[in-house]
N, C-alpha and C positions, 0 to 999 in steps of 0.2 A: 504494500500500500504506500502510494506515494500523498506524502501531507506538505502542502507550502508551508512553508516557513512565517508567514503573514497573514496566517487564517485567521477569522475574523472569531471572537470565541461566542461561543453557546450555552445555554445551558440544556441538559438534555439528562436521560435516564439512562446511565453508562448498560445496564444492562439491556436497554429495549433498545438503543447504537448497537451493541454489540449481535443480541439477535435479530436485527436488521442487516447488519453487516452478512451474518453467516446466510443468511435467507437469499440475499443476490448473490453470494457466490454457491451457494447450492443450485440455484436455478441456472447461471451461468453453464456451471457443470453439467448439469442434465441438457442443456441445449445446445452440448457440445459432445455425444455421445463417441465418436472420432480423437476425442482428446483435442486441445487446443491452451490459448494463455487466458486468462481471469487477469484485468488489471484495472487497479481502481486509484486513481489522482483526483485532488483534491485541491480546490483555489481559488481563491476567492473573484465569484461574478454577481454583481447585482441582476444580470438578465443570461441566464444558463444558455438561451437559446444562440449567444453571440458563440461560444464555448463549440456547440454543437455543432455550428455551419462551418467553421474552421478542419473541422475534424473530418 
């Protein structure tokens, strides 16, 4: 897991993150039944969807 260095902080429920976490890389997994890479980066955007069209 890649995390910027400049993330904006939150407040959250470390374990519903964390079982959130596990849940998209389980799904990940299964929709990769061939095997493949799971990679998740993290950084700060006020509109994700700028993020998304780059990619």
């Amino acid at each position: 897991m890649q995390v910027s260095s400049d993330m904006w902080q939150v407040r959250a429920d470390a374990t519903e993150l964390e079982f959130a976490i596990i849940n998209i890389a389980v799904n990940a997994r299964d929709a990769m039944p061939q095997g493949g890479w799971f990679d998740s980066l993290s950084e700060r955007s006020r509109d994700g969807r700028q993020r998304l069209a780059r990619r």
